[in-house]
N, C-alpha and C positions, 0 to 999 in steps of 0.2 A: 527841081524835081524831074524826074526822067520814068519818060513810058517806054519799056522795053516788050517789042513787038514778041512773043515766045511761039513757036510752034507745039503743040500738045505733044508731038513726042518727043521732044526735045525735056519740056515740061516733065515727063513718066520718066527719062532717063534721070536727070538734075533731082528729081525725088530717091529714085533708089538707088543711084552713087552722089553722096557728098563730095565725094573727088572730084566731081567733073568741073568743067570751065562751066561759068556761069558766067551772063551780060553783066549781073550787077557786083560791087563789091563792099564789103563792110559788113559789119555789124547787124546793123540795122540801116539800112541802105535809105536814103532818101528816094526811091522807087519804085513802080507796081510794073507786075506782069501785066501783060495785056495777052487774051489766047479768045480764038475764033471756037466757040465753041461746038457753029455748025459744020466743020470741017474736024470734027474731034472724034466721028464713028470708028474710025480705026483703033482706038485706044481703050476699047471694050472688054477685047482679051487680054488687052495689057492688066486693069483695072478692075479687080476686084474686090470690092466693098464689103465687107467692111475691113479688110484684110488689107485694102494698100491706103495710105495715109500722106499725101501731099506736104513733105516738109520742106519745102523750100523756105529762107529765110527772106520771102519777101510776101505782099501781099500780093495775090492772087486776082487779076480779075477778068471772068470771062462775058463774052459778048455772043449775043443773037440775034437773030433777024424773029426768033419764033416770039409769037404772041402768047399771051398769059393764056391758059384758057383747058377743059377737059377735054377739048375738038383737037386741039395742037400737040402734035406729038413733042416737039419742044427739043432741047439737047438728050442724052440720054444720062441715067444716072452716073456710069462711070466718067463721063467726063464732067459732072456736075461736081464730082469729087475734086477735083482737081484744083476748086474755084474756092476763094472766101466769099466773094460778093459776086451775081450777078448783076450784066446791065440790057440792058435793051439796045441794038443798032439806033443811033438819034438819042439817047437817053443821057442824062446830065449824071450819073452816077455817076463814071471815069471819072470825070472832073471834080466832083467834090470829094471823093475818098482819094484822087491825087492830091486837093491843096490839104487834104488833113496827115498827109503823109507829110507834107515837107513842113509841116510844124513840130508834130512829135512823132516823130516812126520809131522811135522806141517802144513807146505804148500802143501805137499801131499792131506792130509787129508782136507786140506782147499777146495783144486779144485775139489776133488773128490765130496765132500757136493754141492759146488755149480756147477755143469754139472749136479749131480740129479734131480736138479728143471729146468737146462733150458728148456727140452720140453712144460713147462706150460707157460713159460713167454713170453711176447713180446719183442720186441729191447729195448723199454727205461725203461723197468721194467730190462731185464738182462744186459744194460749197467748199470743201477743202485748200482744193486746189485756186482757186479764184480768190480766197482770203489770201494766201500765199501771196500772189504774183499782186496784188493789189495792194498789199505791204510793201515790197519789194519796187513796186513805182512809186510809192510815198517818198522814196529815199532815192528818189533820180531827179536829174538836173530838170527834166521838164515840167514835174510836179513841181519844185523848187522854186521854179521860174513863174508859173501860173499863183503857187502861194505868195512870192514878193510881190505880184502884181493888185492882190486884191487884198485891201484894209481889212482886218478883222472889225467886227461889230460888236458892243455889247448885246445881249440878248435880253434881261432884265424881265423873263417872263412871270406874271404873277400865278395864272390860271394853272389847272391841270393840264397836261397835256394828251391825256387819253378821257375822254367822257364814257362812263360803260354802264347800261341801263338791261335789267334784266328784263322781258313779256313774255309771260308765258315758258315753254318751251325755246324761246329765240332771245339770243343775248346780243344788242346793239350795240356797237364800237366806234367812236368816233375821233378821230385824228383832231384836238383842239389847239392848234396855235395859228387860226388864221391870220393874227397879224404879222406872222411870218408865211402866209400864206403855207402853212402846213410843214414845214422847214422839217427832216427829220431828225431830231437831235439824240443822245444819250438817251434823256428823261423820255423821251418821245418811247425809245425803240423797250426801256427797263419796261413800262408800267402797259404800252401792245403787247409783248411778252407774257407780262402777268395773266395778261386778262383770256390770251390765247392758251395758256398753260391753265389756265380754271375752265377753260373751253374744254380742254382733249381729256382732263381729267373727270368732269362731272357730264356723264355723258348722258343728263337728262336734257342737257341743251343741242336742242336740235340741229338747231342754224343760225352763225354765228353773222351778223352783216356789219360790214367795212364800209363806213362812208370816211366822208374831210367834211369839216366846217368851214365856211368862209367861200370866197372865189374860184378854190380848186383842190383839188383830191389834195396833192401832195406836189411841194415843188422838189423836192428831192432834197439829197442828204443836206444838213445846215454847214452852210460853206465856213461858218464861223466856228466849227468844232473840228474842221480838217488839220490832220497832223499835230493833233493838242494831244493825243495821246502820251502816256509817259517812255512807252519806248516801241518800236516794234513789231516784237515778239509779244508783249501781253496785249496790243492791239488785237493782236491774230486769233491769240487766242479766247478774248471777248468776243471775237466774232462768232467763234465757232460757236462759243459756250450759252450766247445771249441771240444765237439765229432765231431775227421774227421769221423769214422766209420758210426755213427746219418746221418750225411751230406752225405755222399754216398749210405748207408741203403736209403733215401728218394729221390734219382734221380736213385737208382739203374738201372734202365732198360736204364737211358740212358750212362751206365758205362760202359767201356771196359777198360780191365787192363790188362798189357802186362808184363810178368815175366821173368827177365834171372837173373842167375846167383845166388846170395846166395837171399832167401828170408827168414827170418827171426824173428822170433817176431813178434811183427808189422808190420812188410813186409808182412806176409800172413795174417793176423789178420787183416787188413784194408782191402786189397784185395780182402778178403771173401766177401765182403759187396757187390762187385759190381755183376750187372745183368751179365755180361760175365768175364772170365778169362783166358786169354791165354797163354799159355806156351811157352817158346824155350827146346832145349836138356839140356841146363847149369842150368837147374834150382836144388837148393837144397834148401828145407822145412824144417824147423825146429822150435820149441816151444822149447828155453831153459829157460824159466824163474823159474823155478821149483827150476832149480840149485841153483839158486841167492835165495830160500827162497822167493819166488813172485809164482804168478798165471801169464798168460796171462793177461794186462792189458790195451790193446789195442780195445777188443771187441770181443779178439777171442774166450769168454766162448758162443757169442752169436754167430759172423758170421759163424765158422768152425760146432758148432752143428748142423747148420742148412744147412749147406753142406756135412758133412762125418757122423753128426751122436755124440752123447756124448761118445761113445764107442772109436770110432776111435781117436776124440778129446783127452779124457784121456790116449790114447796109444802113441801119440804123442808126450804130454806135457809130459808124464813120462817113458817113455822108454830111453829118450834122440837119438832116433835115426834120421836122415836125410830121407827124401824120393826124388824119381828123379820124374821127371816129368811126366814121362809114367804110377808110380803106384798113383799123384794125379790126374792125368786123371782119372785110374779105379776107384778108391773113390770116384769123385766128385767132388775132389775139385777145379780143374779146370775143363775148357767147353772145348777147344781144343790145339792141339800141333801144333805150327808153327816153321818156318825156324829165325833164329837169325836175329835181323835187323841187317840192313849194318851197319857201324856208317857212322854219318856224314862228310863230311872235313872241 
């Protein structure tokens, strides 16, 4: 894997002529830019937002000396454009979104292109496009590669797999296959669907809450239904047809979503969608699909940008690392921290 050191305006040219010489070469290059973001004020009038669009075909990553904070003036926006991911001077991010490059920079490259355009798009224009490209790595060597690696499992589930209780005005929703600790599968996504679709429709129900049963929210999609589809194209277009994300995106405000324990893939990628999200202390955040040669395929190119930001998003998906509760409070991505519910008897 190779870090090529990039000057910003070297950067601003390599975006608005494709002809130019570039350090890297390939397809999908086994490499990141690396650019100083606080030596990047010059590139202000070059860059403007939302009008210029950083398409280089590699990932992007810039660095700072500025601290997180409203006191700090920070990089500026035009050059924040510039960036997929930022890092911090001292900060381990370089390093972990380089070793995730030199495994699949196909899929790298893929998420990183499409988080570029989400600021312009709407929900069903960036759930569109992210079904797309997330079919389209189904059917590449590094999915491929991560599918022969892991044994399918039977599933053999007996239970339902949505439990849904009406009180009052507020209809509870509860994710049940803890013995896959909430795995999301088919059955999982048809019969949430349903129950969100009697949500938008019967609009005496106020407020709809999203818990998981068991040790954790959701551990994300069931790795034993990946690529069982019959072909595809009617994959894509189940996605589109059968979006839980669409369905909570459009009652959002009357959503509340309750997180403990691993949330996952899809576990936060739906979650995003809803008008509120509440945390317990057990919570752990993670985007690993990156690993498996995939993007987020759940919605999270759309819901999490539009909660932490496309920067934070691709630091997520590609860093591979966990966050706890308390630092997706500071992000955004949840709304507050609460105490663990009891469980039931």
């Amino acid at each position: 894997m190779t870090v090529h050191y990039v000057d910003v305006h070297d950067l601003v040219q390599l975006s608005r002529d494709p002809g130019a010489t570039a350090p890297w070469s390939g397809l999908a290059p086994r490499a990141i830019a690396l650019v100083d973001l606080d030596e990047a004020d010059a590139v202000d009038g070059a860059v403007t937002p939302p009008d210029f669009r950083c398409d280089v075909p590699v990932v992007v990553v810039g660095v700072t000396r500025a601290e997180a904070g409203p006191s700090q003036a920070g990089p500026s926006q035009a050059a924040l454009e510039l960036c997929d991911v930022v890092d911090r001077v001292g900060g381990r991010i370089v390093e972990q979104v380089a070793e995730t490059v030199s495994r699949n920079p196909v899929a790298v490259l893929a998420l990183a292109t499409l988080l570029r355009r989400s600021p312009g798009m709407d929900v069903s224009q960036g759930l569109l496009l992210e079904s797309a490209v997330f079919g389209t790595l189904q059917q590449g060597e590094e999915f491929r590669s991560w599918r022969a690696s892991v044994p399918v499992r039977p599933t053999g589930d007996s239970r339902p797999p949505v439990l849904a209780v009406r009180r009052d005005d507020e209809l509870h929703v509860v994710l049940n296959r803890p013995e896959r600790r909430n795995a999301f599968d088919t059955a999982m996504r048809d019969a949430l669907a349903e129950q969100l679709q009697l949500a938008y429709l019967d609009t005496t129900i106020r407020l709809v809450r999203l818990s998981g049963a068991g040790p954790g929210f959701c551990s994300g999609g069931d790795l034993d239904e990946f690529a069982t589809a019959p072909d595809p194209a009617t994959a894509h277009l189940v996605r589109l047809e059968r979006s839980v994300g669409a369905l909570i995106d459009r009652i959002r405000d009357r959503v509340t979503v309750h997180l403990h324990g691993s949330c996952v893939g899809s576990g936060i990628e739906l979650a995003a969608f809803a008008g509120h999200v509440e945390a317990d202390h057990t919570v752990a955040i993670s985007l690993p699909e990156v690993s498996m040669g995939l993007i987020p395929g759940a919605g999270g190119t759309v819901s999490l940008t539009r909660r932490i930001g496309r920067h934070r998003t691709c630091e997520l998906a590609l860093s591979g690392r966990s966050i706890d509760a308390r630092t997706a409070l500071e992000w955004g991505l949840v709304d507050a921290l609460v105490a663990p519910a009891i469980p039931a008897n």
